[in-house]
LOMARSE-617839 format. One record per residue (C-alpha): residue in three letters; x, y, z; residue number from 1. Coordinates in Angstrom, 2 decimals. Example, Ala and Ser with C-alpha at 12.3 -4.5 7.8 and 13.67 -1.06 7.14 Angstrom:
BEGIN
('Ala' (12.30 -4.50 7.80) 1)
('Ser' (13.67 -1.06 7.14) 2)
END
This chain:
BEGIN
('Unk' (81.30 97.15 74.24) 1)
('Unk' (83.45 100.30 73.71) 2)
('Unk' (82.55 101.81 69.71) 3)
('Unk' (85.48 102.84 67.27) 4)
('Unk' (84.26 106.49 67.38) 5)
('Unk' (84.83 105.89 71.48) 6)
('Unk' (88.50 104.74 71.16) 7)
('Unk' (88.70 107.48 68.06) 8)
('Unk' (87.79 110.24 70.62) 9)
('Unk' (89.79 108.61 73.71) 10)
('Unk' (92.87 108.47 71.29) 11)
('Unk' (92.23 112.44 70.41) 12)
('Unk' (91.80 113.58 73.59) 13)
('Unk' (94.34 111.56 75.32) 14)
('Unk' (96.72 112.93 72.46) 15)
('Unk' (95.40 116.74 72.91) 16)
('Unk' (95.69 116.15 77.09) 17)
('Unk' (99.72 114.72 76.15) 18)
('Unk' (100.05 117.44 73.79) 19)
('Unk' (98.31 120.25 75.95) 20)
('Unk' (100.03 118.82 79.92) 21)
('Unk' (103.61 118.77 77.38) 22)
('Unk' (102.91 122.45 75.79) 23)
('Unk' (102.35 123.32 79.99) 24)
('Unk' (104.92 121.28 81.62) 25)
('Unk' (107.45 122.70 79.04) 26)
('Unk' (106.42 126.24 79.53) 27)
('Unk' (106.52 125.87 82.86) 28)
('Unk' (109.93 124.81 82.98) 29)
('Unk' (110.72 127.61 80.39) 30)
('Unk' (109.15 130.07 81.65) 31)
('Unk' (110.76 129.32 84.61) 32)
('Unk' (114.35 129.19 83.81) 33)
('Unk' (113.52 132.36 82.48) 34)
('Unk' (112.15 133.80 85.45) 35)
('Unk' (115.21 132.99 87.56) 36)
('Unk' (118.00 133.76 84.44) 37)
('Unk' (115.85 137.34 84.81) 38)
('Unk' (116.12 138.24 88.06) 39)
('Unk' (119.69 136.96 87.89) 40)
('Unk' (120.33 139.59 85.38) 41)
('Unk' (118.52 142.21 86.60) 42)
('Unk' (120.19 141.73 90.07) 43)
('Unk' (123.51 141.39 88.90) 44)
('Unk' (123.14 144.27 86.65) 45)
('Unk' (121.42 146.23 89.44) 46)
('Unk' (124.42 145.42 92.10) 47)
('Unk' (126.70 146.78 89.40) 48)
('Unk' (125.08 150.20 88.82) 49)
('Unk' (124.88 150.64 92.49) 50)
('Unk' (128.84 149.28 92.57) 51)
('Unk' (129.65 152.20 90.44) 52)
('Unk' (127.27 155.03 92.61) 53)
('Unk' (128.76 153.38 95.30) 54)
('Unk' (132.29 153.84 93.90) 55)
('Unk' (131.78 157.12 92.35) 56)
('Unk' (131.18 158.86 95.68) 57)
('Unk' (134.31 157.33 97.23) 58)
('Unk' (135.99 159.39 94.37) 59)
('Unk' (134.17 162.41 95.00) 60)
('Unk' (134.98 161.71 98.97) 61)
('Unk' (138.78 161.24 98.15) 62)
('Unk' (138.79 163.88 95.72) 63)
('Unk' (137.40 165.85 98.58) 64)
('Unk' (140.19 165.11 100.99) 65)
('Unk' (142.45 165.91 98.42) 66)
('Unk' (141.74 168.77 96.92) 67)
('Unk' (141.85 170.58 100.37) 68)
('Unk' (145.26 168.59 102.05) 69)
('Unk' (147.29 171.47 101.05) 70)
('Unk' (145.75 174.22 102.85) 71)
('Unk' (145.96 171.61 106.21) 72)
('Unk' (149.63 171.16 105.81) 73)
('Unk' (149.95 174.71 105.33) 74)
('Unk' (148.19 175.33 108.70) 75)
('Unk' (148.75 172.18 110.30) 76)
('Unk' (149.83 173.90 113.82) 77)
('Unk' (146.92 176.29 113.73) 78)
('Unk' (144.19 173.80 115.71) 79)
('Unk' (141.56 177.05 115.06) 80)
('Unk' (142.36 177.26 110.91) 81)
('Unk' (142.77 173.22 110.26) 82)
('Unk' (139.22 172.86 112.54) 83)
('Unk' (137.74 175.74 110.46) 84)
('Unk' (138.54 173.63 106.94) 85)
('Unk' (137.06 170.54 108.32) 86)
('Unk' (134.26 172.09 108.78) 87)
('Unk' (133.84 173.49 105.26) 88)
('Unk' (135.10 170.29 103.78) 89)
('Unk' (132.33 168.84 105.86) 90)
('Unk' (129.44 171.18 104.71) 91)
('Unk' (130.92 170.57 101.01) 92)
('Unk' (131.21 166.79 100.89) 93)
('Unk' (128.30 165.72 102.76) 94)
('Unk' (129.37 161.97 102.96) 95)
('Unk' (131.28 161.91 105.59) 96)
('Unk' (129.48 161.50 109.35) 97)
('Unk' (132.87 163.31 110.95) 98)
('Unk' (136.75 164.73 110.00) 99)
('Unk' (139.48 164.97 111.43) 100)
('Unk' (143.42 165.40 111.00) 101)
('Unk' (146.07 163.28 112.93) 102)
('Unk' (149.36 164.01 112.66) 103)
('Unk' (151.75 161.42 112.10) 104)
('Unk' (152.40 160.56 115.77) 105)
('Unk' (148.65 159.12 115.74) 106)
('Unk' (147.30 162.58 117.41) 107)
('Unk' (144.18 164.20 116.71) 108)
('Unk' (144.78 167.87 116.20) 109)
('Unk' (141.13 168.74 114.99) 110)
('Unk' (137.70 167.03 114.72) 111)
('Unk' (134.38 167.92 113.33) 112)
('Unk' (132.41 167.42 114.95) 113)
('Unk' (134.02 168.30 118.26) 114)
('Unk' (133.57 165.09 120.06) 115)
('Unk' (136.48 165.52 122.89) 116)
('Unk' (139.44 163.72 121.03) 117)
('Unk' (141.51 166.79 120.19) 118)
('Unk' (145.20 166.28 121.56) 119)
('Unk' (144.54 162.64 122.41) 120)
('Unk' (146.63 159.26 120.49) 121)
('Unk' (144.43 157.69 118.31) 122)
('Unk' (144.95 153.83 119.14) 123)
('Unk' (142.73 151.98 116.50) 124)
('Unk' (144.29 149.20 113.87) 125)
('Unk' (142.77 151.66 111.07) 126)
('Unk' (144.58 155.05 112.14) 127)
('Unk' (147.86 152.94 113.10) 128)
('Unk' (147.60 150.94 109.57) 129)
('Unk' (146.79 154.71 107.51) 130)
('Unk' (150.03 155.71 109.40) 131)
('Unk' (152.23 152.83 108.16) 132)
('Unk' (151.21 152.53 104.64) 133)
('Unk' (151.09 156.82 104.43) 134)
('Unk' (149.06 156.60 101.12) 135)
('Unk' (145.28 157.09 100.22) 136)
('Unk' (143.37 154.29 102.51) 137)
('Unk' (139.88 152.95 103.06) 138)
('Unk' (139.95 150.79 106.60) 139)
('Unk' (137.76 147.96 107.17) 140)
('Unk' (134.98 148.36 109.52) 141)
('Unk' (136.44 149.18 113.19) 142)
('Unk' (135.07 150.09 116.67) 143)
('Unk' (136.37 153.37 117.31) 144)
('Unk' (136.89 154.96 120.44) 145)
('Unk' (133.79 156.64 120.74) 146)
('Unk' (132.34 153.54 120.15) 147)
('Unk' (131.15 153.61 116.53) 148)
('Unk' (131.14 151.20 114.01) 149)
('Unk' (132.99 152.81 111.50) 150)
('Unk' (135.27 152.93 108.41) 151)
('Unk' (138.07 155.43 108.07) 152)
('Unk' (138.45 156.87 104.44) 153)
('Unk' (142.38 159.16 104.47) 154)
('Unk' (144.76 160.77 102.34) 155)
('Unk' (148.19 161.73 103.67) 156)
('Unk' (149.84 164.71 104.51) 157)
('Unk' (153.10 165.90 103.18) 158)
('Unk' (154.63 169.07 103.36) 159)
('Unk' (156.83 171.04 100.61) 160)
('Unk' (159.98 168.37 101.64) 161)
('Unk' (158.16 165.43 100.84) 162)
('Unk' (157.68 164.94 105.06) 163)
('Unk' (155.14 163.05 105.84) 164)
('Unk' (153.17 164.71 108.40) 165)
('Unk' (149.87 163.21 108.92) 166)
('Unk' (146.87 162.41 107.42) 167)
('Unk' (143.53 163.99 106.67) 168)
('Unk' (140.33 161.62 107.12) 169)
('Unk' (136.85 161.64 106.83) 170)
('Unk' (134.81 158.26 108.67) 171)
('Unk' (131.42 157.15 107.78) 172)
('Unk' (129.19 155.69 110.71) 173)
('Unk' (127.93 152.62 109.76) 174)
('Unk' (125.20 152.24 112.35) 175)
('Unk' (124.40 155.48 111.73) 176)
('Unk' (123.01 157.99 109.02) 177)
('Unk' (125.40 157.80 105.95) 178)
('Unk' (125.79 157.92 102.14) 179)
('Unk' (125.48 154.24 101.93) 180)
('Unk' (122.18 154.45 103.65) 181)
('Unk' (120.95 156.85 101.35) 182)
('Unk' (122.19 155.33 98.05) 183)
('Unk' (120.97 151.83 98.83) 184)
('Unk' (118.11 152.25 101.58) 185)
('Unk' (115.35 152.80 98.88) 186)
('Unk' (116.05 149.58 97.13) 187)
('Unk' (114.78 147.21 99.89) 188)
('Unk' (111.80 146.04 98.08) 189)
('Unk' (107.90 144.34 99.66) 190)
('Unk' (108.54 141.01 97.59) 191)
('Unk' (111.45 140.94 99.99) 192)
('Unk' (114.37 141.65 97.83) 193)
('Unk' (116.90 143.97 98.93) 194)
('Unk' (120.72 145.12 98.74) 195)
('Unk' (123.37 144.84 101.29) 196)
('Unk' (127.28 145.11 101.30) 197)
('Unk' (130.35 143.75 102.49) 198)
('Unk' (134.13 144.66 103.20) 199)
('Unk' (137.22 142.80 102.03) 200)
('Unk' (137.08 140.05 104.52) 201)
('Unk' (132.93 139.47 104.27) 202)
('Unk' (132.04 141.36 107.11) 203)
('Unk' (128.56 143.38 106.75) 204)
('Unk' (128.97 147.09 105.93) 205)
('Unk' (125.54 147.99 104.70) 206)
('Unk' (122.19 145.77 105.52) 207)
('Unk' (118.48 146.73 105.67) 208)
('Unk' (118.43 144.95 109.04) 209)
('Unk' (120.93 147.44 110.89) 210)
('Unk' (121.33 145.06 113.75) 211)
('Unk' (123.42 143.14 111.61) 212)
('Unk' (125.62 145.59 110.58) 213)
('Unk' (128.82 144.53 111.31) 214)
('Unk' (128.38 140.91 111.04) 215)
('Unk' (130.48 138.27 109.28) 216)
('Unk' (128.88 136.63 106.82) 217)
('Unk' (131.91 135.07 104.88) 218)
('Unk' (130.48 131.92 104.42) 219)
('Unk' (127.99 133.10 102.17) 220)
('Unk' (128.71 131.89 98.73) 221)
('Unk' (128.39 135.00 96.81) 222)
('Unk' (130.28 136.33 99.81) 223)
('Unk' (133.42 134.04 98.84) 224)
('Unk' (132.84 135.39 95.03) 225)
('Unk' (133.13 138.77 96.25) 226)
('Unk' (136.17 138.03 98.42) 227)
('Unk' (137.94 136.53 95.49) 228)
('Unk' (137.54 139.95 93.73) 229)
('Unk' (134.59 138.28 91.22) 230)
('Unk' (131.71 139.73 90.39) 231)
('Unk' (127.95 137.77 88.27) 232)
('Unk' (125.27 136.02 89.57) 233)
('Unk' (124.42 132.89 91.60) 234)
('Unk' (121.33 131.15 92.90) 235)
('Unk' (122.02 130.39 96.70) 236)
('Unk' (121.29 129.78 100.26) 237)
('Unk' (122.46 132.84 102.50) 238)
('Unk' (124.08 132.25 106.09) 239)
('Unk' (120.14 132.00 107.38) 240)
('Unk' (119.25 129.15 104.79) 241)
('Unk' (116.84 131.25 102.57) 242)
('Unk' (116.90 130.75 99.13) 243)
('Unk' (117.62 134.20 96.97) 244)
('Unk' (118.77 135.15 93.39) 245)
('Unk' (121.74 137.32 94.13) 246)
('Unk' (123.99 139.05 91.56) 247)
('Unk' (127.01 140.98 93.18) 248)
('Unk' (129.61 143.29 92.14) 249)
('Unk' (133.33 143.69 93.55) 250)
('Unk' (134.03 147.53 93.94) 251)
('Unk' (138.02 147.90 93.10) 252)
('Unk' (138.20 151.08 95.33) 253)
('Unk' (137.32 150.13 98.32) 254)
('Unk' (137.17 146.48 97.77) 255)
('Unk' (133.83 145.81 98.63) 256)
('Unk' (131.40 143.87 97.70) 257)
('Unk' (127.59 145.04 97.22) 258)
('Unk' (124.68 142.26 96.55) 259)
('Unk' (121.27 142.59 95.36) 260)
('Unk' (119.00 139.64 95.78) 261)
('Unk' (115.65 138.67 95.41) 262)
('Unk' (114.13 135.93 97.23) 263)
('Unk' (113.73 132.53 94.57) 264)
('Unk' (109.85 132.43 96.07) 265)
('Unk' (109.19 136.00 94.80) 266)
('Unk' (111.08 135.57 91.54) 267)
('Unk' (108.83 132.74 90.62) 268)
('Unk' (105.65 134.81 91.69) 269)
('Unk' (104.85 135.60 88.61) 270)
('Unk' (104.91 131.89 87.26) 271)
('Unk' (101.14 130.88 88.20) 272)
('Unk' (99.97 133.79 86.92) 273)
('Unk' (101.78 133.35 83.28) 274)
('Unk' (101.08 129.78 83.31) 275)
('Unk' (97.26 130.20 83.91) 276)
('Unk' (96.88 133.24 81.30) 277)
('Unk' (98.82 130.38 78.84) 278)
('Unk' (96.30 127.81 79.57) 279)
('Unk' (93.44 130.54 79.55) 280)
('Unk' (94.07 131.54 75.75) 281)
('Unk' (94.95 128.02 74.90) 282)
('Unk' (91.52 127.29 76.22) 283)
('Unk' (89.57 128.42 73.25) 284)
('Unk' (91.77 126.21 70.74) 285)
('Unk' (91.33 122.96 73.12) 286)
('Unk' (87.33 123.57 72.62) 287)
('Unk' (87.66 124.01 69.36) 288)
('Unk' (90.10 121.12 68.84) 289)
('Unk' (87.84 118.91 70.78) 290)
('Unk' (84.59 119.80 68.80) 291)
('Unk' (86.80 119.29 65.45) 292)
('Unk' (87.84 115.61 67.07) 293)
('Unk' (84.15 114.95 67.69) 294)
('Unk' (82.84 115.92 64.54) 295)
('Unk' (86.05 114.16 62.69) 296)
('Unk' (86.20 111.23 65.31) 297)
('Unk' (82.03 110.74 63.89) 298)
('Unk' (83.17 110.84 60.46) 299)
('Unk' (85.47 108.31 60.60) 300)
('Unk' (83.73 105.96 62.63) 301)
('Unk' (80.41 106.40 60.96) 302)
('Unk' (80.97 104.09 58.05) 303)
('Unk' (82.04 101.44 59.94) 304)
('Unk' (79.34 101.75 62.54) 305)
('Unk' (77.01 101.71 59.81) 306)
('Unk' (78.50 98.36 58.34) 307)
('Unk' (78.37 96.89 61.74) 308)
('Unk' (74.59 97.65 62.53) 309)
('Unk' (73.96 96.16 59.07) 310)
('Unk' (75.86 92.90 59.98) 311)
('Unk' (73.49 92.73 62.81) 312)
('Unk' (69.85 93.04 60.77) 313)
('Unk' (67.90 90.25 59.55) 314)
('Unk' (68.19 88.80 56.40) 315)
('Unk' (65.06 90.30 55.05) 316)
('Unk' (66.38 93.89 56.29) 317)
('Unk' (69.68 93.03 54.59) 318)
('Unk' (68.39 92.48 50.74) 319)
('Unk' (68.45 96.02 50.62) 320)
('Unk' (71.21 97.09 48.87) 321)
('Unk' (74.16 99.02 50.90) 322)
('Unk' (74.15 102.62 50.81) 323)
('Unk' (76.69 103.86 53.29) 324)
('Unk' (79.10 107.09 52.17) 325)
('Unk' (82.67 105.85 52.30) 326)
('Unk' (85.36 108.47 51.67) 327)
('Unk' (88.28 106.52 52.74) 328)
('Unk' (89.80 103.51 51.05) 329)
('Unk' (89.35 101.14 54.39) 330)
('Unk' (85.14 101.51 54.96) 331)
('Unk' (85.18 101.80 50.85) 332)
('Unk' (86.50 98.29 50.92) 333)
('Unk' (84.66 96.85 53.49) 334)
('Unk' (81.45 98.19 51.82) 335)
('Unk' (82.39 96.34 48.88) 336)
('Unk' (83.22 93.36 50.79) 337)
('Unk' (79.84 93.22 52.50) 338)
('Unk' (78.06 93.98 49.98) 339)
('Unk' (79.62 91.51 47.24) 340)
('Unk' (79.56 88.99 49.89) 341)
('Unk' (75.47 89.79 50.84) 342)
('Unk' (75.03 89.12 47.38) 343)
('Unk' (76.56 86.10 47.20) 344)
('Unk' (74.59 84.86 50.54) 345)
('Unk' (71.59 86.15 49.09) 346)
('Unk' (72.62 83.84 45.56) 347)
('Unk' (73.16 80.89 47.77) 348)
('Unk' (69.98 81.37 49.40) 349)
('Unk' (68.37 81.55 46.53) 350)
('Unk' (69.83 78.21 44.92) 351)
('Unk' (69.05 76.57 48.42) 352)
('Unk' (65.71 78.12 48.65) 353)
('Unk' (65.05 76.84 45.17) 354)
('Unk' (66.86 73.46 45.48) 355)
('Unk' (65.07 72.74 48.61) 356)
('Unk' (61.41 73.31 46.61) 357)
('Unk' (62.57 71.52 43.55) 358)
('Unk' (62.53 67.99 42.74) 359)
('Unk' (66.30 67.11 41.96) 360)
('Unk' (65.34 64.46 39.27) 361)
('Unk' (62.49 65.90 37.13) 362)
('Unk' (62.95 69.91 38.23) 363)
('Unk' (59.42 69.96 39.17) 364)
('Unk' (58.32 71.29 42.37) 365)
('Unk' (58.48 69.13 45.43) 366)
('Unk' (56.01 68.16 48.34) 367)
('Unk' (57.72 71.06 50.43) 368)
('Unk' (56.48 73.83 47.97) 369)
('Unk' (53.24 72.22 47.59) 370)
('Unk' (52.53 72.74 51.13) 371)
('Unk' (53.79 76.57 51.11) 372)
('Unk' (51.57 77.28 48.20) 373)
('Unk' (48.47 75.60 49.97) 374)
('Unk' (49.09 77.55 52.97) 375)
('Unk' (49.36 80.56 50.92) 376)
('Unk' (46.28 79.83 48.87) 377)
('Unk' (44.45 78.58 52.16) 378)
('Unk' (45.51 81.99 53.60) 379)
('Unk' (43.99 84.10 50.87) 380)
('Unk' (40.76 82.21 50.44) 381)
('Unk' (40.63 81.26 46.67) 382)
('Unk' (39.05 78.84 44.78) 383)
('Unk' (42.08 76.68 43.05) 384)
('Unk' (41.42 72.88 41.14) 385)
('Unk' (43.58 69.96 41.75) 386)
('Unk' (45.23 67.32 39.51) 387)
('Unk' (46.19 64.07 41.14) 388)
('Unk' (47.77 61.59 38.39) 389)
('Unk' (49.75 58.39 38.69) 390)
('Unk' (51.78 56.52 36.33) 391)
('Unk' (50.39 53.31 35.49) 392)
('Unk' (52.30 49.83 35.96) 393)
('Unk' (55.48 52.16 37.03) 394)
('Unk' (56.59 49.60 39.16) 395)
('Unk' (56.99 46.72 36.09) 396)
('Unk' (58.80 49.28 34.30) 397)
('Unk' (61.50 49.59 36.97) 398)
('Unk' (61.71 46.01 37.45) 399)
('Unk' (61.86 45.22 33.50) 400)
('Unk' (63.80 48.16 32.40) 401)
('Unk' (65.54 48.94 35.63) 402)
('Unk' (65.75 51.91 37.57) 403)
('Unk' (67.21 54.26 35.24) 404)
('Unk' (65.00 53.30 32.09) 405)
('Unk' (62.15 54.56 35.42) 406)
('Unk' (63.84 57.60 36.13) 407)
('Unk' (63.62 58.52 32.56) 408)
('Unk' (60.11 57.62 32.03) 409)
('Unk' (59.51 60.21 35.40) 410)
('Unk' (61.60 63.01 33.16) 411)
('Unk' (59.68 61.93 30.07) 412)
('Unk' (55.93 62.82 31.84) 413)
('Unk' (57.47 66.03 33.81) 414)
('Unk' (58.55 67.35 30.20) 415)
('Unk' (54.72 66.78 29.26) 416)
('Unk' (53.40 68.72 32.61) 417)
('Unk' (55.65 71.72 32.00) 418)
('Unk' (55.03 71.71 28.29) 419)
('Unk' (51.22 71.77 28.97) 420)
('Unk' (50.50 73.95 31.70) 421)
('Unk' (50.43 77.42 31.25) 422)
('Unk' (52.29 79.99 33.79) 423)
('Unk' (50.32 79.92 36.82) 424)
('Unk' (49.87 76.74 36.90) 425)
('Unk' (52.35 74.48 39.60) 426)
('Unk' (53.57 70.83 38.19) 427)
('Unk' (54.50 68.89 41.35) 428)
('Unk' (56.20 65.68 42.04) 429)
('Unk' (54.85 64.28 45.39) 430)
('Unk' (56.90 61.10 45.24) 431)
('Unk' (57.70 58.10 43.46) 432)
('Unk' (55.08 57.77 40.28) 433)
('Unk' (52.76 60.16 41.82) 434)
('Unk' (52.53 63.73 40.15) 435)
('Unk' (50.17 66.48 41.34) 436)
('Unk' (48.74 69.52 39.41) 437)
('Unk' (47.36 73.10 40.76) 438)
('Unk' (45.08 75.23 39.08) 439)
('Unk' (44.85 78.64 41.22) 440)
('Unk' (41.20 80.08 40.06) 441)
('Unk' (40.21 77.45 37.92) 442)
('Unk' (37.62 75.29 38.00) 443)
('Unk' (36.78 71.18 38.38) 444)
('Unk' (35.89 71.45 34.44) 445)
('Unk' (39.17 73.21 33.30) 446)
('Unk' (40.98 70.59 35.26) 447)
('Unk' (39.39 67.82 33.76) 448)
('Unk' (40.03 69.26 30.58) 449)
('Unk' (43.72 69.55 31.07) 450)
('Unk' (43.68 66.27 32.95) 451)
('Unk' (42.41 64.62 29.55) 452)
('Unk' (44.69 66.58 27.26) 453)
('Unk' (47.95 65.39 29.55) 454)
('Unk' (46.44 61.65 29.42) 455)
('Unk' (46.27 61.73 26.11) 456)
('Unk' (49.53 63.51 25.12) 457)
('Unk' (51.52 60.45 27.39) 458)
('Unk' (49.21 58.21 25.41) 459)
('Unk' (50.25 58.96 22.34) 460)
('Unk' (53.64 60.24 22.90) 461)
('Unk' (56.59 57.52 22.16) 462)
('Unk' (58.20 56.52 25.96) 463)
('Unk' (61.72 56.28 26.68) 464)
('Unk' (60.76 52.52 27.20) 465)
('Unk' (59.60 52.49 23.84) 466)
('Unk' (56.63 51.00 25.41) 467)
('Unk' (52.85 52.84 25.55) 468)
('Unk' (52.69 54.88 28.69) 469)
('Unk' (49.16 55.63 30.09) 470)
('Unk' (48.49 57.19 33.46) 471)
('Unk' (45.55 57.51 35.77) 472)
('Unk' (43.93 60.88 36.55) 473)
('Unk' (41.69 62.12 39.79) 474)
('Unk' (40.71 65.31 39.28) 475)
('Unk' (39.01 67.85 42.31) 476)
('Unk' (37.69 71.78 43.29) 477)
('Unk' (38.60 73.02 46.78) 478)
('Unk' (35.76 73.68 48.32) 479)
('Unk' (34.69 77.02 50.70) 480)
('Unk' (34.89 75.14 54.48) 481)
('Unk' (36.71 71.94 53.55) 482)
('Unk' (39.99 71.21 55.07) 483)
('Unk' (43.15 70.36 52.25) 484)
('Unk' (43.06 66.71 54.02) 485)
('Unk' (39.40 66.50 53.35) 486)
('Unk' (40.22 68.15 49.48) 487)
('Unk' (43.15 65.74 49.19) 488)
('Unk' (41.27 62.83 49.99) 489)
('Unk' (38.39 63.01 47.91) 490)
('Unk' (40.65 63.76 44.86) 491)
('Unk' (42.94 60.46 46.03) 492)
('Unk' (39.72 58.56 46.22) 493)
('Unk' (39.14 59.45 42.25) 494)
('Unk' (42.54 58.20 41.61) 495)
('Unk' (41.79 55.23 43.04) 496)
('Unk' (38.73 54.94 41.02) 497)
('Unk' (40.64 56.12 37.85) 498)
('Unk' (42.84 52.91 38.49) 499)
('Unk' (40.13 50.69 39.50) 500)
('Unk' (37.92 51.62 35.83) 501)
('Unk' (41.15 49.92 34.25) 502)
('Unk' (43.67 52.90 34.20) 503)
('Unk' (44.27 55.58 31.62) 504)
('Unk' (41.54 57.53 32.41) 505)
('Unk' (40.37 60.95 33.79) 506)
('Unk' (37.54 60.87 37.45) 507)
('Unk' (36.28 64.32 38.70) 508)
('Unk' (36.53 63.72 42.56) 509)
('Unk' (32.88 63.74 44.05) 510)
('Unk' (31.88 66.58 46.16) 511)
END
């Protein structure tokens, strides 16, 4: 059987381990949700400061192109002078992988680098579209001639009559060495997060993987943001089905996109590590807690436990008196309880102890206590004197006077016992007419003396009956070795005698 103090405990601890796997299971989720809302931020904020390098060197590369467009048109038919400008505008910018100028019938008219296209019609959708819309232009990624994956950054040409003559442009290699490369290379990170960036129409311009420069990867969701000229954060799948925290900014410009991400795995790295250095300084406070719940857990039950060994004792270990510390009203009031009802018991055992070793007519002792206190007196070998006496003619009383007139000549003759013996000396009814008298420590001759002083006092006493009373007397000594059958019997046999010598009248029992 389970105690309190064990369902106490259980309850604690099962409240602490709802309390404690809540505290955890809500951090987690917390902690969490601010993992990912983190990296979101930091990613989109990232992809924007990168948008704006990103951005701020296609100004610098226009700026370029346009701060030296006058001295082309101005030498425009001089292949040697407009080759010789490219080349300083090449040194100068840096950005650009090659220039070149076309005039406005699509023909190259100088390169640098040299790489053989001088005086030949440049065919590509880029050049023709830079040609139609004869303004500042950034292409979309195109195969050129050569066979490069490129993008075609121009400005046109005009001379002093507003003629348009042709365009100056710089291209950027995309599978090659470039600005892009060198802005955004160093942000590909171990935990596997890196930054790549698109065109217009979602093709790849920039990726750490180069082999998939190039590629179209529209279907991408932060893709379709970027397409749609929007720019935040998103948790998604990319086109290979990995999950990734991206933020991504649109670039006005050029109208690309650029996206940093960082794989939702590595994000939530950190996660184990916070949530075990949570539990590890909560640990420490769950001890504590749990030696508190003991100790309180103990106090509480402790009263009660206490009151329930005491239920199980023995009467004779219960008569003590209760002495359990209660300092809360419910164990106060069951102390009370117990202990006003162990009185009580211990009241009614009492009265039933004393009612069942008292005659219920003449309150004298009855045949029951007789034997206890000859048993007791047996048991610690002491001398003790007998008084056997016997009403005389009871039985014509009862059938002149009736039964009650006899029951109140039996009160009449108690009255006389009690008022003649002294303390320690037991006045017992055995039955009927019969009366018996014990003398602890006295002798045969101090019975008989009390033996004649009771005879006489009924003798002379006036009877309920109004009648003389007189009773018969046998008086004996235990003796050292007898038996209390062989005592009783001897001091019967001097009743007898008492009765036979004509009544009212005192025999010593012979040893």
């Amino acid at each position: 059987m389970k105690t309190l103090r064990f369902w106490i405990l259980a309850l604690i601890c099962f409240t602490m381990l709802g309390i404690i796997f809540s505290t955890l299971t809500s951090s987690y989720f917390v902690t969490k949700k601010s993992l990912i809302e983190n990296s979101l931020e930091q990613n989109r904020v990232y992809s924007k400061k990168l948008a704006q390098m990103t951005d701020e060197v296609f100004s610098s590369m226009q700026n370029n192109l346009e701060a030296r467009k006058s001295d082309v048109v101005k030498d425009i038919d001089n292949h040697a002078t407009v080759t010789n400008i490219l080349e300083q505008l090449n040194i100068s910018g840096k950005n650009f992988n090659s220039l070149s100028v076309i005039n406005d019938q699509g023909i190259a008219i100088a390169t640098t680098p040299n790489i053989g296209l001088v005086g030949n019609k440049i065919n590509s959708n880029a050049v023709k579209e830079a040609l139609v819309k004869k303004e500042p232009f950034i292409s979309k990624p195109y195969y050129a001639q050569t066979g490069r994956l490129l993008i075609l950054i121009s400005t046109p040409l005009f001379n002093g009559g507003d003629e348009y003559v042709g365009m100056l442009n710089g291209t950027i290699y995309l599978e090659e060495d470039n600005f892009i490369n060198h802005i955004l290379a160093e942000h590909y990170s171990k935990d596997g997060s890196y930054v790549y960036v698109v065109d217009r129409d979602g093709t790849l311009i920039y990726h750490p993987e180069k082999t998939r420069i190039g590629e179209s990867v529209e279907s991408n969701p932060v893709v379709r943001k970027l397409i749609d000229e929007k720019s935040g954060a998103l948790q998604i799948d990319n086109t290979l089905g990995n999950n990734f925290l991206a933020g991504y900014t649109y670039i006005e410009k050029s109208r690309w996109g650029v996206v940093s991400q960082t794989p939702f795995k590595s994000a939530l790295k950190p996660l184990s590590g916070i949530m075990l250095t949570i539990f590890t300084f909560s640990l420490p406070f769950i001890l504590i807690f749990i030696v508190i719940a003991f100790y309180v857990s103990t106090k509480l039950a402790s009263p009660l436990r206490e009151l329930a060994i005491y239920t199980l004792r023995g009467r004779d270990e219960q008569e003590e008196a209760l002495d359990i510390p209660t300092w809360y009203f419910e164990a106060k009031q069951l102390t009370e309880t117990i202990e006003n009802y162990r009185k009580r018991q211990e009241e009614t055992v009492d009265n039933m102890k004393v009612i069942s070793l008292t005659d219920p007519l003449t309150g004298l002792k009855n045949r029951r206590y007789a034997d206890i206190l000859f048993d007791k007196l047996l048991d610690q070998k002491e001398k003790f004197s007998l008084i056997m006496l016997d009403i005389d003619h009871f039985k014509q009383v009862n059938d002149q006077f009736g039964h009650i007139a006899g029951d109140e000549v039996l009160k009449f003759i108690s009255k006389i016992l009690k008022d003649l013996c002294v303390e320690d000396e037991e006045c017992i009814r055995l039955g009927g007419e019969e009366f018996l008298i014990l003398l602890p420590k006295k002798y045969v001759q101090e019975a008989y003396i009390l033996g004649e002083r009771i005879r006489m006092t009924v003798e002379d006493s006036v009877s309920p009956i109004h009648k003389k009373l007189t009773i018969s007397l046998g008086v004996g000594e235990y003796k050292c070795g007898e038996t209390l059958t062989q005592t009783m019997q001897k001091i019967d046999l001097a009743l007898y005698e008492a009765k036979s010598n004509g009544r009212n009248n005192v025999v010593i029992a012979k040893s």
